[in-house]
C-alpha positions as CSV (number, residue, x, y, z in Angstrom):
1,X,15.8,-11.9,-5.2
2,X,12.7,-12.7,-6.5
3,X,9.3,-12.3,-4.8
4,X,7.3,-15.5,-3.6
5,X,4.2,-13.7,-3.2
6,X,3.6,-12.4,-6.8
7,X,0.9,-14.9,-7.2
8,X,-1.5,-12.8,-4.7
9,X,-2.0,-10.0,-6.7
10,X,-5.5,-9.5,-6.9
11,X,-7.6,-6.9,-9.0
12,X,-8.4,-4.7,-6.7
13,X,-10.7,-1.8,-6.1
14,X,-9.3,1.2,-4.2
15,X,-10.8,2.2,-1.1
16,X,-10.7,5.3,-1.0
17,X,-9.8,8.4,-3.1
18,X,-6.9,9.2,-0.1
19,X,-5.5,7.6,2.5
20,X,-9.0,5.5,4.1
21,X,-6.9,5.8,7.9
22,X,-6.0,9.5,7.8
23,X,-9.7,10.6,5.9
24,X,-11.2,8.8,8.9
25,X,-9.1,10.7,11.7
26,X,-8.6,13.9,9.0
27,X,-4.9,14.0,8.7
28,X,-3.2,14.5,5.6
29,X,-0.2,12.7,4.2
30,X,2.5,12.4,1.7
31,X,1.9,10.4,-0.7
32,X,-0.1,7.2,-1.4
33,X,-0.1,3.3,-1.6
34,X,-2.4,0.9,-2.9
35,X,-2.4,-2.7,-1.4
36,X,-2.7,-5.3,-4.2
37,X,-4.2,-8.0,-1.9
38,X,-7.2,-6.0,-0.4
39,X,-7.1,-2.7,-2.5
40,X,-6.6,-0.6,0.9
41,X,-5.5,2.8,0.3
42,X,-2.8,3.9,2.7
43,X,0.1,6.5,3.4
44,X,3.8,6.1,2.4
45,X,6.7,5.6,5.3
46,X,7.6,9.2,4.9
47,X,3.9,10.5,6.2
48,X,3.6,10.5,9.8
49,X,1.1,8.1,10.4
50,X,2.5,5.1,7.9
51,X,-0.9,3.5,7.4
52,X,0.4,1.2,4.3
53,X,3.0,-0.2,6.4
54,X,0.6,-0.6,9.3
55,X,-1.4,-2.3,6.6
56,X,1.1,-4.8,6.3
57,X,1.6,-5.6,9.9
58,X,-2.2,-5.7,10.8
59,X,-3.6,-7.7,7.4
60,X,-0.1,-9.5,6.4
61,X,-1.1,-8.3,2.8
62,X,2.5,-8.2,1.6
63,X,2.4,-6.1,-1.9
64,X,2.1,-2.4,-2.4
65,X,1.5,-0.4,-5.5
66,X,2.3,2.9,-6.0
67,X,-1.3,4.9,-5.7
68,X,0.5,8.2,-7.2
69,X,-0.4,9.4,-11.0
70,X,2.4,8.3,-13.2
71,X,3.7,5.5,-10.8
72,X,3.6,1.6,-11.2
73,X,6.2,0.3,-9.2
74,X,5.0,-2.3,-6.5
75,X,7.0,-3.8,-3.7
76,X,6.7,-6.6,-1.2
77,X,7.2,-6.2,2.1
78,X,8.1,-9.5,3.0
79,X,11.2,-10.1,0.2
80,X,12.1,-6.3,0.4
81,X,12.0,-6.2,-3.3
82,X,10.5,-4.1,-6.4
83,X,8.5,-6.7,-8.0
């Protein structure tokens, strides 16, 4: 499958150094996810509080990048593909 929404990349700027919703409440997480829409830094499914996903639902922002040192991979939320 290929993703539609490809063409919404943006070059973003991260918000925060962390995940921005579990600095604010001062929770920790596993590991992190940059959306390529906004540049909203949020947590991975496996941390408790899933703030990236949550992203997606609140914002409809549909691509992810890896926010992890070494990582690139992105995915979009909507097609359920590595884009």
């Amino acid at each position: 499958m290929i993703c539609k929404h490809v063409s919404l990349i943006q070059d973003v700027v991260p918000s925060a150094d962390g995940c921005e919703d579990c600095l604010k409440i001062g929770d920790t997480w596993v590991h992190l996810r940059i959306c390529l829409i906004c540049g909203h830094v949020g947590c991975c499914d496996q941390s408790k509080n899933k703030h990236a996903t949550k992203h997606f639902h609140a914002a409809k922002h549909p691509i992810i990048q890896s926010f992890e040192p070494g990582e690139d991979w992105r995915w979009c939320y909507v097609d359920e593909v590595v884009v």
